[in-house]
MDTraj code that builds the backbone (N, CA, C; nanometers):
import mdtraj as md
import numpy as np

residues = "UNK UNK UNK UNK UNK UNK UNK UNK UNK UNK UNK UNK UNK UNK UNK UNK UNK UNK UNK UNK UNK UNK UNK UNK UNK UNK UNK UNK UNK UNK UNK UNK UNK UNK UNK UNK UNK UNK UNK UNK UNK UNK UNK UNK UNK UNK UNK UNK UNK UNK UNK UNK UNK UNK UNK UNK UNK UNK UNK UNK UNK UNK UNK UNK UNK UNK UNK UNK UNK UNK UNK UNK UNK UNK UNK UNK UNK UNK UNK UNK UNK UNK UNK UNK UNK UNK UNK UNK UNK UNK UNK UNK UNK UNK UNK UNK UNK UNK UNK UNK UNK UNK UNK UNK UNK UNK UNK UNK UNK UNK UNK UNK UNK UNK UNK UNK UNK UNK UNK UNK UNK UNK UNK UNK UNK UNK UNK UNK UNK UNK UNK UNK UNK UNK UNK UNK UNK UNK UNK UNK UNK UNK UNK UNK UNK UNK UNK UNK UNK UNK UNK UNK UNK UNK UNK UNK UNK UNK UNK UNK UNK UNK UNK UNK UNK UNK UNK UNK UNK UNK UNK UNK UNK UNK UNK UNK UNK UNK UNK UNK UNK UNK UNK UNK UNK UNK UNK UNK UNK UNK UNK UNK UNK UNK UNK UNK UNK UNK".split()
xyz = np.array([
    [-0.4187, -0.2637, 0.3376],
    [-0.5561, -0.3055, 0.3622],
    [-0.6221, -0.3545, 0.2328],
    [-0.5949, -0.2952, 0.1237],
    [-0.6254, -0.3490, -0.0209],
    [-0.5970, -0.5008, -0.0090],
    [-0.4364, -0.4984, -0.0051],
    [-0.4191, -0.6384, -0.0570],
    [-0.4417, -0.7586, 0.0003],
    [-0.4837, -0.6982, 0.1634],
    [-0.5333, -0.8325, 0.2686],
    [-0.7057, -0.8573, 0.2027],
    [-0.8015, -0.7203, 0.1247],
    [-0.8923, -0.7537, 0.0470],
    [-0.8963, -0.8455, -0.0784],
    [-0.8052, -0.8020, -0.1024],
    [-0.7251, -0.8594, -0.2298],
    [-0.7183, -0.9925, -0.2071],
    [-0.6524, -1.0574, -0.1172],
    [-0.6525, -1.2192, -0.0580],
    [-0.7326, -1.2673, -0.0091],
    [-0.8598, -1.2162, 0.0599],
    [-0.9720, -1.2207, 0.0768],
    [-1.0427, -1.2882, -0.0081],
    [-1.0593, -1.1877, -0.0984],
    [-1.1251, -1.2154, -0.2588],
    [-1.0991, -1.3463, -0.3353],
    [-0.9218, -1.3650, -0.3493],
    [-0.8981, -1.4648, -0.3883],
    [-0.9311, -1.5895, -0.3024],
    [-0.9261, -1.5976, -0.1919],
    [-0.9865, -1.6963, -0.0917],
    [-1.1018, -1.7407, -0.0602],
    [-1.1796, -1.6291, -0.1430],
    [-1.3085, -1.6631, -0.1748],
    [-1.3584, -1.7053, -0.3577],
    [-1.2592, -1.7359, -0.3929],
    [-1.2761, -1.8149, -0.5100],
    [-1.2917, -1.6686, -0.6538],
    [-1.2633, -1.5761, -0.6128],
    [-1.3128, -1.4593, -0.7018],
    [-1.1848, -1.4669, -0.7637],
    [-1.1867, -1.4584, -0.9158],
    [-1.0647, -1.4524, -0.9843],
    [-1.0702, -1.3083, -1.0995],
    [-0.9189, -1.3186, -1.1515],
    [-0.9132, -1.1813, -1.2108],
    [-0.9119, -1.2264, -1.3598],
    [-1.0242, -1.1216, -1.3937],
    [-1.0501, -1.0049, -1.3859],
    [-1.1577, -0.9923, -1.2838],
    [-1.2103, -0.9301, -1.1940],
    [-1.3359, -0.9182, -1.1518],
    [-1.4574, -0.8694, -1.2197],
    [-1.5371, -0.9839, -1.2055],
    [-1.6850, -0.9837, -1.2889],
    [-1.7594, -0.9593, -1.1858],
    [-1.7532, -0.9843, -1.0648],
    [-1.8918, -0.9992, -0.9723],
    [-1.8355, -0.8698, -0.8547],
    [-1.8397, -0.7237, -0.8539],
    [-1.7717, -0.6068, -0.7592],
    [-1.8096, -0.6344, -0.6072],
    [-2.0080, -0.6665, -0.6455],
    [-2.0972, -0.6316, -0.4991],
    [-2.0347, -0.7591, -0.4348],
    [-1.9756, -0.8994, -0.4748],
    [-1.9534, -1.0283, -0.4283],
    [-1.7871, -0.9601, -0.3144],
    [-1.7055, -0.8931, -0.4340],
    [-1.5990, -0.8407, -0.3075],
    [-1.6748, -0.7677, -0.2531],
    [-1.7290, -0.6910, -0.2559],
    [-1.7885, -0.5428, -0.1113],
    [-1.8434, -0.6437, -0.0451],
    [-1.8844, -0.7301, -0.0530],
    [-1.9383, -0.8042, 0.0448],
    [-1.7898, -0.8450, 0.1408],
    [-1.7215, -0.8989, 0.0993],
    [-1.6158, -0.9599, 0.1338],
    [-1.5264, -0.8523, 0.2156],
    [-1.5170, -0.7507, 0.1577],
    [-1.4816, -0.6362, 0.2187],
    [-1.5379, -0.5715, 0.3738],
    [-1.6927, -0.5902, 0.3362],
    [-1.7643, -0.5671, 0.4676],
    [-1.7772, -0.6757, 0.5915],
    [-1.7166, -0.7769, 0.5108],
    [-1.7527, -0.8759, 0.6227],
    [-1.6025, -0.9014, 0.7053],
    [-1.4768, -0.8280, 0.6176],
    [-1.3639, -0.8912, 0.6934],
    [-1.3029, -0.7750, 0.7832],
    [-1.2356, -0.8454, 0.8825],
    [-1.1479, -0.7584, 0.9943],
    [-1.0227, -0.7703, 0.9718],
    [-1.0112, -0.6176, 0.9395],
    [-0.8273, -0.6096, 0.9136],
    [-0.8019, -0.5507, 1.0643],
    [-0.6306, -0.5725, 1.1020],
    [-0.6384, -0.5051, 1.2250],
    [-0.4487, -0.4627, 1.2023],
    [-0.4088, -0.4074, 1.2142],
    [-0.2542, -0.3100, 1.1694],
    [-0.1952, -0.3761, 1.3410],
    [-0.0872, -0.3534, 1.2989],
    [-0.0285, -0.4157, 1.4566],
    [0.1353, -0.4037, 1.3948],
    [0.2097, -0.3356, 1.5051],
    [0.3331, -0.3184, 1.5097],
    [0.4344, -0.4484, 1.4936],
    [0.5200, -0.4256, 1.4437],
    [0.6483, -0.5807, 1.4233],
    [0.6617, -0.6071, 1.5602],
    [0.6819, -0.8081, 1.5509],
    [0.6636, -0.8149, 1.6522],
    [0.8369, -0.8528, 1.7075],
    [0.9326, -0.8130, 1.6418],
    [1.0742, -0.8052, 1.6357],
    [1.1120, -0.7008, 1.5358],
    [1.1928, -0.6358, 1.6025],
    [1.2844, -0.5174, 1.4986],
    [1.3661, -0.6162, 1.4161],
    [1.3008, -0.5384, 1.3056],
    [1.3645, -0.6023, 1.1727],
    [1.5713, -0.5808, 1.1862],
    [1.6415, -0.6384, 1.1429],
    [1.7987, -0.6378, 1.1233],
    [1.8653, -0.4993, 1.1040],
    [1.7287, -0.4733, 0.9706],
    [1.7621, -0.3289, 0.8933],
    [1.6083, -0.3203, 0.8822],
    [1.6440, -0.1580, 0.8163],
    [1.5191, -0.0740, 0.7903],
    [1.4482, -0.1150, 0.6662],
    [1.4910, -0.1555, 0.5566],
    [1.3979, -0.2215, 0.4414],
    [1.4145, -0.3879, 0.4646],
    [1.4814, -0.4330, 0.5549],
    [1.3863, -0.5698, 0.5488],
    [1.2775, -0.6336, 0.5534],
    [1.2482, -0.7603, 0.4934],
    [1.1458, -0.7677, 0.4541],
    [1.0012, -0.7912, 0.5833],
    [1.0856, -0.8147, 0.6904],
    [0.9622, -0.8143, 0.8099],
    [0.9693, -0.6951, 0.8813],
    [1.0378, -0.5101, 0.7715],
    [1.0087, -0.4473, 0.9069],
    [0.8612, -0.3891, 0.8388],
    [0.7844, -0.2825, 0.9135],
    [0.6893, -0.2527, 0.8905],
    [0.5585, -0.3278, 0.9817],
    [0.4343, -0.2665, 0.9180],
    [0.3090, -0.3019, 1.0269],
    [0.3080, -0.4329, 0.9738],
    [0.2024, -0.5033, 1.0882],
    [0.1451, -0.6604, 1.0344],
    [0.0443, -0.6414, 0.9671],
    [-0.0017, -0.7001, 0.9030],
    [-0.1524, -0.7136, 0.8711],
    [-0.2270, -0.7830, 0.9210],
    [-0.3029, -0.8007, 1.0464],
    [-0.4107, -0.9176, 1.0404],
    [-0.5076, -0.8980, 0.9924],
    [-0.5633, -1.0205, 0.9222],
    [-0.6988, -1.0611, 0.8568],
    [-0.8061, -1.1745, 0.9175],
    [-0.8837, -1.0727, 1.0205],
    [-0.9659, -1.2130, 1.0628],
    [-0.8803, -1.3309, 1.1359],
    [-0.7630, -1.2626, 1.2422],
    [-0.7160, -1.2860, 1.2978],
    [-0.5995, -1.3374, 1.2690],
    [-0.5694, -1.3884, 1.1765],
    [-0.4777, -1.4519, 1.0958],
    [-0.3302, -1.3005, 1.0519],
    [-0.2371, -1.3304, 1.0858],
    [-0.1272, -1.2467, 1.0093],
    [-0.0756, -1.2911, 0.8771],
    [-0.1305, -1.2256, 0.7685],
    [-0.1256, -1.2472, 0.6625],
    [-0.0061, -1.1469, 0.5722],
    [0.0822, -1.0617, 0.6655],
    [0.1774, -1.0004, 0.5971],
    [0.2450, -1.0149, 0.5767],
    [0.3140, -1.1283, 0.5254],
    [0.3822, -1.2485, 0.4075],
    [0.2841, -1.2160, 0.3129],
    [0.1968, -1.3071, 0.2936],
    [0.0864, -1.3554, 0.2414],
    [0.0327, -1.1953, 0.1387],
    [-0.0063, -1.1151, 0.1759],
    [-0.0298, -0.9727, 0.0816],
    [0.0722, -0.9436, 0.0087],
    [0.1939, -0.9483, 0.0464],
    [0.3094, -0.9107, -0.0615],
    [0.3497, -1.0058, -0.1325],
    [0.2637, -1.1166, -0.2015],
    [0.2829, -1.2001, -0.2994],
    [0.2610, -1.1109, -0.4783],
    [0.3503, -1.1459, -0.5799],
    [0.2806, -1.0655, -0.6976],
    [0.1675, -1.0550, -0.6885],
    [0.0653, -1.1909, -0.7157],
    [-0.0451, -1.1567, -0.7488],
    [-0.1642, -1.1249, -0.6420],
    [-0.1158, -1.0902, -0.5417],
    [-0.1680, -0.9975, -0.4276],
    [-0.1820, -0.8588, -0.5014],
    [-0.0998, -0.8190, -0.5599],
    [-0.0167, -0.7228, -0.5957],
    [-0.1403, -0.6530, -0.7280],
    [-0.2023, -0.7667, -0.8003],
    [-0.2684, -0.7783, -0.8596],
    [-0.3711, -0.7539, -0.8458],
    [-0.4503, -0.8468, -0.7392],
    [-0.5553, -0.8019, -0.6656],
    [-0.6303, -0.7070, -0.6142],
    [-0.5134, -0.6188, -0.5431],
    [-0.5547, -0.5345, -0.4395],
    [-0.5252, -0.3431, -0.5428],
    [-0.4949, -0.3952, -0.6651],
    [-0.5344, -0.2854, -0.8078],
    [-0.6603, -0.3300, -0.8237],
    [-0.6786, -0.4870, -0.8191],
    [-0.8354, -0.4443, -0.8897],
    [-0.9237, -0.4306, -0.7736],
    [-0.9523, -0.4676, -0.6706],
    [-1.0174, -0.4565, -0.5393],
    [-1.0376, -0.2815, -0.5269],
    [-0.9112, -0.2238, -0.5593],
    [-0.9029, -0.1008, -0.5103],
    [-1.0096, 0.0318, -0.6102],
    [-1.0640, -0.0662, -0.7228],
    [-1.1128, 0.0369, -0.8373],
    [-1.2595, -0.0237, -0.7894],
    [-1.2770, -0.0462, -0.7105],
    [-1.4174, -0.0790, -0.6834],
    [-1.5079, 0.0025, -0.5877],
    [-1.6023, 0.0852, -0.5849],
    [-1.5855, 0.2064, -0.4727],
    [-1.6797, 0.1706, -0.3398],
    [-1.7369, 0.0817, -0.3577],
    [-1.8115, -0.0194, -0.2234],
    [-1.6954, -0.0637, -0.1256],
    [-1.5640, -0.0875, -0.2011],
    [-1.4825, -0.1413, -0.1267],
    [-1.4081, -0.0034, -0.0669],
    [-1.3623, 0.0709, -0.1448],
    [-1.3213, 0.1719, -0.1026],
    [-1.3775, 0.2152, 0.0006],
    [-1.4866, 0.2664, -0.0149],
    [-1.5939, 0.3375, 0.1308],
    [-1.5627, 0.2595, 0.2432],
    [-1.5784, 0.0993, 0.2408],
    [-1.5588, 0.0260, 0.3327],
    [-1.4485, 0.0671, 0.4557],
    [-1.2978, 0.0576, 0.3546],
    [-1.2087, 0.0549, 0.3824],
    [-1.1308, 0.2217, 0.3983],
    [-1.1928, 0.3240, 0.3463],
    [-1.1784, 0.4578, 0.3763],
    [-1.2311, 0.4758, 0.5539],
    [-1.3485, 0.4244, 0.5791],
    [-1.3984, 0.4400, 0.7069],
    [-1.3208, 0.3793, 0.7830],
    [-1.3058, 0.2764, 0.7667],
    [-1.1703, 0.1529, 0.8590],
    [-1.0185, 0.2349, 0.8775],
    [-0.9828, 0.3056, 0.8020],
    [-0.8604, 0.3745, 0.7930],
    [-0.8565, 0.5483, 0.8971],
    [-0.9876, 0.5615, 0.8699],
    [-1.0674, 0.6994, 0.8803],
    [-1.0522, 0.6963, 1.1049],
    [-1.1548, 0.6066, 1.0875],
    [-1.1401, 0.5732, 1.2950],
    [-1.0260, 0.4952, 1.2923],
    [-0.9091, 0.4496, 1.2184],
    [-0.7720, 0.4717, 1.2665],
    [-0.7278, 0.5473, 1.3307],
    [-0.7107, 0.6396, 1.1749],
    [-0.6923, 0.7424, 1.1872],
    [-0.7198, 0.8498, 1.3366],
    [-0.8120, 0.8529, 1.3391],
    [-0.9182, 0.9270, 1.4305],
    [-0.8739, 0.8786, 1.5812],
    [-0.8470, 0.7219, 1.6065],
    [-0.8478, 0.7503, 1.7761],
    [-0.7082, 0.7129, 1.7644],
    [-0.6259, 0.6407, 1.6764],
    [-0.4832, 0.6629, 1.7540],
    [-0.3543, 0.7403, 1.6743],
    [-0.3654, 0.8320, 1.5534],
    [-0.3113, 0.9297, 1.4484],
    [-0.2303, 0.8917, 1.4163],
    [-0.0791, 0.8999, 1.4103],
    [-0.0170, 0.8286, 1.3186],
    [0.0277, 0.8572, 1.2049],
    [0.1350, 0.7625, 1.1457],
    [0.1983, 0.7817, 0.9849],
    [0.1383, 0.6688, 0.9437],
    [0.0502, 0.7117, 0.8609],
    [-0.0203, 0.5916, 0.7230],
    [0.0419, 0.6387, 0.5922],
    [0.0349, 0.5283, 0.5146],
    [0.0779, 0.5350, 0.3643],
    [-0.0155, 0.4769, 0.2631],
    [-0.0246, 0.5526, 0.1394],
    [-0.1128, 0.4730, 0.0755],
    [-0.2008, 0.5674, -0.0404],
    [-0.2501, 0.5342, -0.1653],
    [-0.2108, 0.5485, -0.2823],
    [-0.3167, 0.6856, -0.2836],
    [-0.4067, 0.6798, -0.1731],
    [-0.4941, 0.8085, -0.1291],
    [-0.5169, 0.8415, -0.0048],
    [-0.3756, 0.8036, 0.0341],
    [-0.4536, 0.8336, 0.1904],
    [-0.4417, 1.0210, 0.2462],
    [-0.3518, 1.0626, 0.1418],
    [-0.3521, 1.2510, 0.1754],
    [-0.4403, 1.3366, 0.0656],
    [-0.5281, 1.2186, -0.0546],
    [-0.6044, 1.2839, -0.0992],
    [-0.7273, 1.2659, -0.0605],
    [-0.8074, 1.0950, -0.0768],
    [-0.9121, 1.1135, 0.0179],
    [-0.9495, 1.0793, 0.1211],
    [-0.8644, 1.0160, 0.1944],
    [-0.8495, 0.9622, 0.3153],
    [-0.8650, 1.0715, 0.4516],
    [-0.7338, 1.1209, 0.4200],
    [-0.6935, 1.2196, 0.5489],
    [-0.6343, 1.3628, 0.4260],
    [-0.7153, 1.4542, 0.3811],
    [-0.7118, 1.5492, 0.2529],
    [-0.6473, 1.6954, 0.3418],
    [-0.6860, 1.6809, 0.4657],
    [-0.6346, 1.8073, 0.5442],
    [-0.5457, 1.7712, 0.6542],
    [-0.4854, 1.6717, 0.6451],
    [-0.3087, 1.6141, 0.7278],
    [-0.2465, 1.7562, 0.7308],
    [-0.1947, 1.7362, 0.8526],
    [-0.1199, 1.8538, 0.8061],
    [0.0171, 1.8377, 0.7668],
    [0.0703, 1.7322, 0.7155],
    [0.1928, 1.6966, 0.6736],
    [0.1642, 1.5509, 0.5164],
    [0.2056, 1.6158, 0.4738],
    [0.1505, 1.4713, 0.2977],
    [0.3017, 1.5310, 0.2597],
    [0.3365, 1.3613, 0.1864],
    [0.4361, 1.3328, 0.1644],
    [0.4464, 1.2623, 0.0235],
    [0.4818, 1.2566, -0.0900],
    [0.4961, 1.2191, -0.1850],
    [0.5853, 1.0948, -0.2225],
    [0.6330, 0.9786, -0.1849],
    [0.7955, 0.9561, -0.2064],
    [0.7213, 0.8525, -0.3228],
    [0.8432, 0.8860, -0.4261],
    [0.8816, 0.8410, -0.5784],
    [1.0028, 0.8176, -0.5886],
    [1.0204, 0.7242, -0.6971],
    [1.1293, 0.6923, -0.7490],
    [1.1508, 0.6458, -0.9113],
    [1.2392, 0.6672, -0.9363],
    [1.2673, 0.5847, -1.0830],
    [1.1823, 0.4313, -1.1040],
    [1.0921, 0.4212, -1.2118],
    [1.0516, 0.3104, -1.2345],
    [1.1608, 0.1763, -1.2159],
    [1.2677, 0.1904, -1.2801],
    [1.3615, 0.1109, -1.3213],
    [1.4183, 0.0640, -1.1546],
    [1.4527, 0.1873, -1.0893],
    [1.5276, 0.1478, -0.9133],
    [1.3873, 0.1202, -0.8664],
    [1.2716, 0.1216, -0.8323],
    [1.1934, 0.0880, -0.7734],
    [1.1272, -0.1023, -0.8108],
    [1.1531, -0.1362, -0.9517],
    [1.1694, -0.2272, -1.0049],
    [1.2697, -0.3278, -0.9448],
    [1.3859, -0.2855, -0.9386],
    [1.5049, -0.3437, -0.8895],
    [1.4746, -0.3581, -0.7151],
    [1.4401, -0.2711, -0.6328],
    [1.4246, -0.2770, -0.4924],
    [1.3141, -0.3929, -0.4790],
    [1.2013, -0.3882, -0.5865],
    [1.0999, -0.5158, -0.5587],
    [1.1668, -0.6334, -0.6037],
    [1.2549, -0.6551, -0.6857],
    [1.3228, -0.7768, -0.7487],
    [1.3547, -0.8175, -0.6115],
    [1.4461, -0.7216, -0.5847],
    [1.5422, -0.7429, -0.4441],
    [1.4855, -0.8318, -0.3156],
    [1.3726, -0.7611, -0.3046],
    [1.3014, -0.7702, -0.1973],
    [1.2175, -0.9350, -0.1727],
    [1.1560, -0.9243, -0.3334],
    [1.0949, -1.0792, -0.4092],
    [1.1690, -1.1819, -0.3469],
    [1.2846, -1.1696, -0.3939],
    [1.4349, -1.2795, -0.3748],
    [1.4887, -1.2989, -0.1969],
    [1.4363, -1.2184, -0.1588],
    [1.4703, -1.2537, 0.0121],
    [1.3816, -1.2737, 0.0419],
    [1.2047, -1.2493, 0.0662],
    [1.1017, -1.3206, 0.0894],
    [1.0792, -1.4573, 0.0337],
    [1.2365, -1.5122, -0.0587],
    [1.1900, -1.6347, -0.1156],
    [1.0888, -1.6387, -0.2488],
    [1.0055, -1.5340, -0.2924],
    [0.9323, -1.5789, -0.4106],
    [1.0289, -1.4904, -0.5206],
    [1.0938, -1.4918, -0.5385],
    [1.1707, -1.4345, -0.6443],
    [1.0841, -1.4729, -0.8128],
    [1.0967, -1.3099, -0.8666],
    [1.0461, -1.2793, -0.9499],
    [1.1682, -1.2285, -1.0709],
    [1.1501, -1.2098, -1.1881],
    [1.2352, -1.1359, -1.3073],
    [1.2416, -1.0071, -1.2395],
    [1.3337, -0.9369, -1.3253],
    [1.3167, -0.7906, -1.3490],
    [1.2450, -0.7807, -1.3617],
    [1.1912, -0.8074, -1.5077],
    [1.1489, -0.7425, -1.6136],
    [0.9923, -0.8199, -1.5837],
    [0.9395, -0.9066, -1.5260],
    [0.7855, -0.9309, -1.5003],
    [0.7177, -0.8426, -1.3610],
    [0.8226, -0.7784, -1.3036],
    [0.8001, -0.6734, -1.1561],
    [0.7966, -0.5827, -1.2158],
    [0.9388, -0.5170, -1.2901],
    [0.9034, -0.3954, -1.3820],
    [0.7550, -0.3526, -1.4560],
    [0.6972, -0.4491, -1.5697],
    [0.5868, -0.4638, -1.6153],
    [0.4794, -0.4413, -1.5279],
    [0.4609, -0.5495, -1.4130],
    [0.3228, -0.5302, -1.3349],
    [0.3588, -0.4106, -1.2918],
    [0.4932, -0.3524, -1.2122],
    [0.4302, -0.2102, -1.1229],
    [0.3820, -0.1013, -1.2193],
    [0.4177, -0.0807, -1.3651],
    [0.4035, -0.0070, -1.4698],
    [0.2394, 0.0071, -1.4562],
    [0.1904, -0.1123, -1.4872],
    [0.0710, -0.1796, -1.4827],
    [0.0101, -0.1096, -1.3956],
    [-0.0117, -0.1443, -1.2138],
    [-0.0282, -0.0750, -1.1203],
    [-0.0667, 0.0356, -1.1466],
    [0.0593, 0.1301, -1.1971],
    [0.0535, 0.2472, -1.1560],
    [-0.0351, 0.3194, -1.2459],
    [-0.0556, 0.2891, -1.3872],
    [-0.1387, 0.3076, -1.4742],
    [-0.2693, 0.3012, -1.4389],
    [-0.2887, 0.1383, -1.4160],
    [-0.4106, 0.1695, -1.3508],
    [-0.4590, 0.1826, -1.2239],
    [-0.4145, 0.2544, -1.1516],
    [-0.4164, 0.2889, -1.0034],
    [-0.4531, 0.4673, -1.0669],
    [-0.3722, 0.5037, -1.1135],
    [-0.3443, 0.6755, -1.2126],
    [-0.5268, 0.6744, -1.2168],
    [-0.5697, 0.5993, -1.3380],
    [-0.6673, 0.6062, -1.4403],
    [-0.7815, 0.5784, -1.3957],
    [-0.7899, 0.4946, -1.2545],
    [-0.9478, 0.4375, -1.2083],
    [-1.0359, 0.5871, -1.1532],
    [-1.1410, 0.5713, -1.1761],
    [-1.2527, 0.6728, -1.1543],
    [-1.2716, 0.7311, -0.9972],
    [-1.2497, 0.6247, -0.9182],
    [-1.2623, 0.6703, -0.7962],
    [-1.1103, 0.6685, -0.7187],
    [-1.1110, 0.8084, -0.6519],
    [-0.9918, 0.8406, -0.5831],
    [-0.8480, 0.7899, -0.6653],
    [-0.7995, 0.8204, -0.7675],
    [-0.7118, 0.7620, -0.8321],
    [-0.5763, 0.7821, -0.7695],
    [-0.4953, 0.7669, -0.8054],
    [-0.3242, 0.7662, -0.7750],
    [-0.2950, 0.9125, -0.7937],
    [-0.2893, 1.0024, -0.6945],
    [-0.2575, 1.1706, -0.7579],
    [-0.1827, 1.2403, -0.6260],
    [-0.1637, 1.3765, -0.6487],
    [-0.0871, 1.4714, -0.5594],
    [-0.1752, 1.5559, -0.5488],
    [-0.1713, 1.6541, -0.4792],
    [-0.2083, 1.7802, -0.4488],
    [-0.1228, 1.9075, -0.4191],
    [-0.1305, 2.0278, -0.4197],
    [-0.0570, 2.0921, -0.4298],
    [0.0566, 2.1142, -0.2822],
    [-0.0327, 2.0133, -0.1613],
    [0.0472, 2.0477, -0.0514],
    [0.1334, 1.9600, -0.0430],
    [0.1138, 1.8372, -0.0861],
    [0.2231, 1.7260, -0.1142],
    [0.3703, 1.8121, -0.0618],
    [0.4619, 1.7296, -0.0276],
    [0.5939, 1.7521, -0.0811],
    [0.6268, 1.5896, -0.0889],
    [0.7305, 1.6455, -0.2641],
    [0.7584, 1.5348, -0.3301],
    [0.8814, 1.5028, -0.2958],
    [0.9324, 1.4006, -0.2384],
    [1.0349, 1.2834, -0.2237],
    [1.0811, 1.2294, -0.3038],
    [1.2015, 1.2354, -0.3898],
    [1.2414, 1.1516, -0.4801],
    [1.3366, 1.0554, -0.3647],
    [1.3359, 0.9163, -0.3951],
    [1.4048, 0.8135, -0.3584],
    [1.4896, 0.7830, -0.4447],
    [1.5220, 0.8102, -0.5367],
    [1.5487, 0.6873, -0.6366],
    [1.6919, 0.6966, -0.6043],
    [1.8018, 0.7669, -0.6011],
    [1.9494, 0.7424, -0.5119],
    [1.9686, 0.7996, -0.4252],
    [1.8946, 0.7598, -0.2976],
    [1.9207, 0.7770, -0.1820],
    [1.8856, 0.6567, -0.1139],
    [1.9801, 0.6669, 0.0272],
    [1.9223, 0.5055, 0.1157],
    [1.7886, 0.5692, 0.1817],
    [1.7664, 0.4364, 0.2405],
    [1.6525, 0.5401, 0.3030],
    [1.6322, 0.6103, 0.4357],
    [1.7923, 0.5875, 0.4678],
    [1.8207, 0.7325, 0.6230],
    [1.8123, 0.8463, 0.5423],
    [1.8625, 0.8565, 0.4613],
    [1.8511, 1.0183, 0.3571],
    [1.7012, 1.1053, 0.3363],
    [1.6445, 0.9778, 0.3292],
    [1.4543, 0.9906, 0.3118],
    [1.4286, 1.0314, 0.4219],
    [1.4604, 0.9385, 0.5041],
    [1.3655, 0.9296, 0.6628],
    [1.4411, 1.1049, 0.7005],
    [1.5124, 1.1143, 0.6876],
    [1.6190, 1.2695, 0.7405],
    [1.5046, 1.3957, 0.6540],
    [1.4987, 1.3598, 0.5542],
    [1.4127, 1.5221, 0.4554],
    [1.2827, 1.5437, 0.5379],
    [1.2007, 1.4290, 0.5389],
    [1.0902, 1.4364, 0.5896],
    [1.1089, 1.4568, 0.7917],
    [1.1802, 1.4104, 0.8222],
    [1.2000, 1.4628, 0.9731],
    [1.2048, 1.6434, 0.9361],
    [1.3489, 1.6559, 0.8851],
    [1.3307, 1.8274, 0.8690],
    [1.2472, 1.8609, 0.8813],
    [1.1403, 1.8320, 0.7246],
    [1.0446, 1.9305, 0.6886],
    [0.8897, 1.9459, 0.8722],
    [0.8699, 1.8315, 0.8545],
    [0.8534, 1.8420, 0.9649],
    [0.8669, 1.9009, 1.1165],
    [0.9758, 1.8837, 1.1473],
    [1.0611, 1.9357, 1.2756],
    [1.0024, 2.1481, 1.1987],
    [1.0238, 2.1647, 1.0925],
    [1.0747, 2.2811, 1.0188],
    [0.9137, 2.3371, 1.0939],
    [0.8314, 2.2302, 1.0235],
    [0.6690, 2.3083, 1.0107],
    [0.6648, 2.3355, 1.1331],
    [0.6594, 2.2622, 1.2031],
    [0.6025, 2.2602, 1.3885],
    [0.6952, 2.3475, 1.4976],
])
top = md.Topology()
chain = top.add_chain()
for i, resn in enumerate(residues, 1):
    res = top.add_residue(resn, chain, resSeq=i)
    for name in ("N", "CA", "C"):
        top.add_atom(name, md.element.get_by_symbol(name[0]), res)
traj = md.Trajectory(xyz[None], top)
């Protein structure tokens, strides 16, 4: 939902760094994101069309958000807290009338803080680097290593460091390492723990 703000923004002529915040919250308040299931099962499980759609104002823009400098965007969109509120409430009556697995850089701290299931998954900078290279190169925009490496560093720093709702855990988390495992191995821990709680 960031980064369809994120393209928003840029579509409205706002460039980075952001100088003008209230010009995105505006932009924020005025647009309709709407989540919507694939509309074909992806080949495999990390290909690049499996996962939700994004529409924006009717438009499916989930190509379009996973561009780098989407990527860009929707870090700085996200340190803005007009936008946040916006988009916390939008996530919030998701949430609320149809429940669900959401993901997202706060969604088990301030989003949904009493889930009764939060999930952590991490990986090695370096393999998580390499999976976006990967990924870059079959969506066609292929990127370096080493300029994906850099920005997610970037990201995560400042995603960590911004004032409102930053990049963090909590003590109920359970942490997921990815970094050598496929991701049936993943999808399997978190079924357990799950299946375990209930």
């Amino acid at each position: 939902m960031y980064r369809a703000i994120g393209l928003a923004a840029r579509r409205g002529g706002v460039e980075l760094p952001i100088r003008d915040s209230e010009a995105v919250a505006r932009i924020a308040a005025a647009s309709r994101i709407e989540l919507a299931a694939p509309e074909t099962p992806a080949p495999r499980a990390d290909a690049p069309q499996a996962g939700t759609r994004v529409i924006l104002d009717g438009e499916d823009v989930s190509e379009q958000i996973r561009e780098p400098e989407i990527s860009r965007y929707a870090s700085a969109v996200s340190a803005i807290p007009a936008v946040r509120r916006v988009l916390v409430a939008q996530q919030q009556r998701l949430g609320g009338e149809t429940g669900g697995v959401m993901e997202g850089r706060d969604i088990g701290t301030k989003v949904f803080p009493d889930t009764p299931f939060k999930f952590f998954l991490t990986a090695d900078p370096v393999v998580r680097a390499v999976r976006r290279t990967r990924e870059l190169a079959e969506r066609g925009t292929p990127q370096s290593y080493e300029r994906v490496l850099a920005e997610m560093q970037q990201r995560d720093a400042d995603d960590g460091s911004r004032a409102d709702s930053p990049l963090t855990l909590d003590d109920r988390y359970v942490l997921v390492d990815s970094s050598a495992r496929p991701v049936e191995a993943v999808v399997e821990e978190i079924e357990r723990a799950v299946r375990k709680a209930i």
